[in-house]
MIPALO-838347 format. One line per 5 residues: number of its first residue (from 1); their letters; for each residue z negated, x, y negated of C-alpha. Coordinates in nm, 3 decimals. Each point is the difference from the previous one (the first is absolute). Example, Ala and Ser with C-alpha at 12.3 -4.5 7.8 and 13.67 -1.06 7.14 Angstrom:
BEGIN
1) AS) -0.780,1.230,0.450; 0.066,0.137,-0.344 .
# end
This chain:
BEGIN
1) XXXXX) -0.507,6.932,6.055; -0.305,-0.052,-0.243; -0.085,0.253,-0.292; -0.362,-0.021,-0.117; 0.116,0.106,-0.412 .
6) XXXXX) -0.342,0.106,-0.116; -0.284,0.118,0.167; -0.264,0.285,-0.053; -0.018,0.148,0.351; -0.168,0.335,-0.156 .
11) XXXXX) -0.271,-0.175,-0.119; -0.353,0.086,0.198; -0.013,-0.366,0.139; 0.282,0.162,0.253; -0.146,0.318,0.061 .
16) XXXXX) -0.179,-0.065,0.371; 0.288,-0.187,0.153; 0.343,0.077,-0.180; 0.179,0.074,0.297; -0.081,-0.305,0.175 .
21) XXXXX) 0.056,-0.220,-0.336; 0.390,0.147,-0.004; -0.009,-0.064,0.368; -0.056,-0.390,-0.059; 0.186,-0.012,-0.303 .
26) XXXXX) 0.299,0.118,0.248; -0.090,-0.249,0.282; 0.050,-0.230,-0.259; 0.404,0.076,-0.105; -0.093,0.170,-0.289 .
31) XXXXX) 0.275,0.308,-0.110; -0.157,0.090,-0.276; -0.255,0.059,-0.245; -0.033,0.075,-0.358; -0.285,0.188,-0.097 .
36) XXXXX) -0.165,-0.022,-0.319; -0.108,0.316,-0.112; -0.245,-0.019,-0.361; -0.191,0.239,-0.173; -0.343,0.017,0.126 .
41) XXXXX) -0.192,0.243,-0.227; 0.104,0.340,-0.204; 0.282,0.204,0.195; -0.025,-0.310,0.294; 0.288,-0.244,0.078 .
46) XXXXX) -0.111,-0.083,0.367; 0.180,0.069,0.300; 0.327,-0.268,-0.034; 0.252,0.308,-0.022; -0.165,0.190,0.352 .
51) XXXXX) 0.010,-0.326,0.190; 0.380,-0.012,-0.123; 0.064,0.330,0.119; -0.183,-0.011,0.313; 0.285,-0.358,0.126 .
56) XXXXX) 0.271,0.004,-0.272; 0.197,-0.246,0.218; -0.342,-0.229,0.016; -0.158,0.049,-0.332; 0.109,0.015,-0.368 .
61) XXXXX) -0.236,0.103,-0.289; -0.039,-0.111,-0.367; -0.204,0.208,-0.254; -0.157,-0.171,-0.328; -0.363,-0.066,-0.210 .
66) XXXXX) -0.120,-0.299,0.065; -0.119,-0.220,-0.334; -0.336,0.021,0.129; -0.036,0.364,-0.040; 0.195,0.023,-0.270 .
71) XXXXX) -0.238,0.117,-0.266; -0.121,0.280,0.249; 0.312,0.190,0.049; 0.016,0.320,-0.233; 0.311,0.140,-0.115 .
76) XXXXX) 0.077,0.243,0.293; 0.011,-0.291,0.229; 0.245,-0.192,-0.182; 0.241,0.325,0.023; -0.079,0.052,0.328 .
81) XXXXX) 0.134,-0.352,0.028; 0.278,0.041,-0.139; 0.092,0.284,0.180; -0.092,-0.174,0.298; 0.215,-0.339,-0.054 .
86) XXXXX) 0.311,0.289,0.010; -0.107,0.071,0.354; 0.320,-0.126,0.219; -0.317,-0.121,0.271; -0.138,-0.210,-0.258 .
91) XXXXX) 0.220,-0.353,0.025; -0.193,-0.155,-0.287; -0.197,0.024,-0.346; -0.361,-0.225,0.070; -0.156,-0.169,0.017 .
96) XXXXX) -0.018,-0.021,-0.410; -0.006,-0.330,-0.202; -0.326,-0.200,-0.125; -0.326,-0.123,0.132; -0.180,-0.250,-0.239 .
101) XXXXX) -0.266,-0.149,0.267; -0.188,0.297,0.044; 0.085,0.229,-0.338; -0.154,0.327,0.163; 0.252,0.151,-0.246 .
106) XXXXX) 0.011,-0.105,-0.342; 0.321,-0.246,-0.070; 0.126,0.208,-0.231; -0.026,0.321,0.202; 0.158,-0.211,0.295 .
111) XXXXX) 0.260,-0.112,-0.183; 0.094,0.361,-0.162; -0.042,0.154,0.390; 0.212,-0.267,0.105; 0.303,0.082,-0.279 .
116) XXXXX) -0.026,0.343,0.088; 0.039,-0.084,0.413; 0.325,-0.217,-0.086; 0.129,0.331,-0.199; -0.104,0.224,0.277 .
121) XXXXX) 0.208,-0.246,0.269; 0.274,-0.012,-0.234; 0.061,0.370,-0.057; -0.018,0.108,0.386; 0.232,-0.292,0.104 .
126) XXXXX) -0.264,-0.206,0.214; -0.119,-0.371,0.024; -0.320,-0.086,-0.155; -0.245,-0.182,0.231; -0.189,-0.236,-0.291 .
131) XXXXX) -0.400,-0.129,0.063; -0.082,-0.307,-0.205; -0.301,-0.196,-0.005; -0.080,-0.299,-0.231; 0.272,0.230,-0.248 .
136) XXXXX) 0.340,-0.171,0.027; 0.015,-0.063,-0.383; -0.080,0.351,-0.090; 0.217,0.185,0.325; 0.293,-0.202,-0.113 .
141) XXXXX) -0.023,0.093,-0.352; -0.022,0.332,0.111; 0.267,-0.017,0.242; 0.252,-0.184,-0.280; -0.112,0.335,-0.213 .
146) XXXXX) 0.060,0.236,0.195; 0.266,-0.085,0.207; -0.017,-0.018,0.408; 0.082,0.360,0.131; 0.439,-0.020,0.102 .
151) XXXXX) -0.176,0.053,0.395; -0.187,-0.368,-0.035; -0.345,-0.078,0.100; -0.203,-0.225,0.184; -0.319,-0.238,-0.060 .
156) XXXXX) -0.256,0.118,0.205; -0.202,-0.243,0.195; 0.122,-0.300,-0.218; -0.275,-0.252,-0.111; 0.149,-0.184,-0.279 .
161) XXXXX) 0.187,-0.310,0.036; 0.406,-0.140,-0.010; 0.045,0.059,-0.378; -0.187,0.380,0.021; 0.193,0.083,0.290 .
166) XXXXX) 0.366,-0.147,-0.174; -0.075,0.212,-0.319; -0.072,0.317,0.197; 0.300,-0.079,0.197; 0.229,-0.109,-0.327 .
171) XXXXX) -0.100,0.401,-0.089; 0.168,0.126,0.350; -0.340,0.056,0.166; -0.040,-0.076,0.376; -0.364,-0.177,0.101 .
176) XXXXX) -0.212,0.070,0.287; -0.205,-0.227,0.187; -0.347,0.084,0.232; -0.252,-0.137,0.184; -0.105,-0.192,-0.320 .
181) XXXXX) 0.282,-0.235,0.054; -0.171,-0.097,0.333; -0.308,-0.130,-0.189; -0.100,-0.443,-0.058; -0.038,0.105,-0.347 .
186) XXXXX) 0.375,0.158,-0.091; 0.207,-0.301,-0.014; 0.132,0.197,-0.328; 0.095,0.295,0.188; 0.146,-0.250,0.257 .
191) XXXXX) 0.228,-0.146,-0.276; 0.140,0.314,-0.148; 0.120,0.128,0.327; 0.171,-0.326,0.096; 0.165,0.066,-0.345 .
196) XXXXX) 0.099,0.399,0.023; 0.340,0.108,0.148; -0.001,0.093,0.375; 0.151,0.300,-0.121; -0.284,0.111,-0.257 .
201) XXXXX) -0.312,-0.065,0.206; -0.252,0.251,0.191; -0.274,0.014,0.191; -0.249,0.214,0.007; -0.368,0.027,0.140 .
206) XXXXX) -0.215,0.180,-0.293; -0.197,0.150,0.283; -0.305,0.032,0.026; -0.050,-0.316,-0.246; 0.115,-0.365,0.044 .
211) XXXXX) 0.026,-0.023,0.358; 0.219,-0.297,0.072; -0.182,-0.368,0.163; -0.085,0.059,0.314; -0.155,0.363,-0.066 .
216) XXXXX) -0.096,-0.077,-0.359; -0.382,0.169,-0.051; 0.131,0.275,0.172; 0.136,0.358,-0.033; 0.388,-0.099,-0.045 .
221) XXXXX) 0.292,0.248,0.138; 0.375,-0.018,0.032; 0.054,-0.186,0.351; -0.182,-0.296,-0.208; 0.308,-0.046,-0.222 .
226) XXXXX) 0.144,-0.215,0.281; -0.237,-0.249,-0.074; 0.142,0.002,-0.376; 0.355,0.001,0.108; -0.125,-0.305,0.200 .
231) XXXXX) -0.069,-0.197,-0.307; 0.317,0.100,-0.196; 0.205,-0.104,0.349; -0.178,-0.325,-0.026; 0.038,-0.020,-0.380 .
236) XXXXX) 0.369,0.047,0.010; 0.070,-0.194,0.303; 0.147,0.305,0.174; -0.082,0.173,0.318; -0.261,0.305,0.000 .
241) XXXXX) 0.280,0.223,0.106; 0.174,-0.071,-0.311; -0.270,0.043,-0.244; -0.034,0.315,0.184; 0.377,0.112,-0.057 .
246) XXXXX) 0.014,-0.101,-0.342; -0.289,0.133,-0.142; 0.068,0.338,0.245; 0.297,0.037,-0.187; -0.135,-0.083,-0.385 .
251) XXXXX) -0.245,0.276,0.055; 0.275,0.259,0.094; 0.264,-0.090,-0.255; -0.336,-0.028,-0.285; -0.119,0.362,0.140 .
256) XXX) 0.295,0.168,0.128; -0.077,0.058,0.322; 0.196,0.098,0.294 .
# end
């Protein structure tokens, strides 16, 4: 009953073996997918909303401009997103929000793209999947601001710790877990999702990045989100087939999906 919540099957990393990578990811109990579909370059937003089309019962699709590429995007793009977001394939805005590790985009610029994403979600009536890295200060502030779109939202790949995850979740924001949470080094992680409601928590693999222990170094891909739903079983003292239900059911209700 698993649903991998974010993944970017259309990237390249996939294109030799995606059949056989949806293959395993079915061996593995998994009933959905949620593709992330991001701009890519002028006119380009990847192939998220084709691989929605091609299995709309297996795979959803999200549209956004990631913070990275913010400062690239020129002003056709961000109507074509718009227009986009109104798509009734598209179950998402993102992933948006604010990456302070890297900066490839100015914080200023990311910060303005990332305003202008929450808009977008809130005027076509969709959640708003939210990237933040070494941000939580400035994507709360923003989020306080602006206001969470009336359809929600969701931390992506969560790596902050209890007190992040309790102020995202004071806002009405879900949080999703991935492979991360597997890691020696994420006993922070570890305690926010002991802390978040069994009703407000994902997971999700990221794929390709941050395969889960014991693939870590590798190329991750949905069927590996067992392995993170492993941990949160463990974490909450629960069953597998629990944290599968539960989380299963978050990421419907969170993206409306049948």
């Amino acid at each position: 009953m698993l649903i991998d919540s974010h993944a970017h099957l259309d990237l390249d990393d996939y294109r030799g073996d995606l059949d056989a990578v949806i293959s395993r990811a079915r061996e593995a109990g998994l009933v959905r997918v949620v593709c992330v579909g991001l701009w890519r370059g002028p006119g380009d937003f990847g192939n998220a909303l084709a691989l929605a089309g091609r299995d709309p019962g297996f795979f959803a699709a999200t549209i956004g401009i990631h913070p990275h590429e913010a400062a690239r995007v020129p002003e056709e793009d961000w109507a074509r997103h718009e227009a986009l977001a109104r798509d009734p394939r598209v179950a998402a805005v993102g992933e948006t929000g604010l990456d302070f590790h890297y900066d490839h985009s100015p914080r200023d610029v990311q910060e303005a793209a990332f305003r202008r994403s929450l808009r977008t979600a809130r005027a076509a009536g969709k959640p708003v999947v939210i990237h933040v890295r070494e941000a939580d200060a400035a994507c709360l502030r923003v989020l306080r601001e602006e206001g969470v779109p009336e359809a929600g939202g969701v931390i992506h790949c969560f790596t902050g710790d209890a007190p992040a995850a309790r102020a995202y979740l004071d806002l009405g924001l879900y949080v999703s877990v991935a492979g991360i949470v597997t890691f020696k080094t994420a006993e922070p992680i570890r305690e926010a999702v002991r802390i978040v409601p069994r009703d407000r928590l994902l997971v999700e693999t990221d794929s390709p990045f941050l395969a889960p222990i014991p693939f870590r170094g590798k190329r991750n891909e949905p069927a590996h989100v067992v392995e993170t739903a492993r941990k949160v079983a463990e974490l909450w003292g629960a069953p597998l087939e629990e944290v599968a239900a539960r989380t299963a059911e978050n990421t419907r209700r969170l993206f409306r999906l049948a």
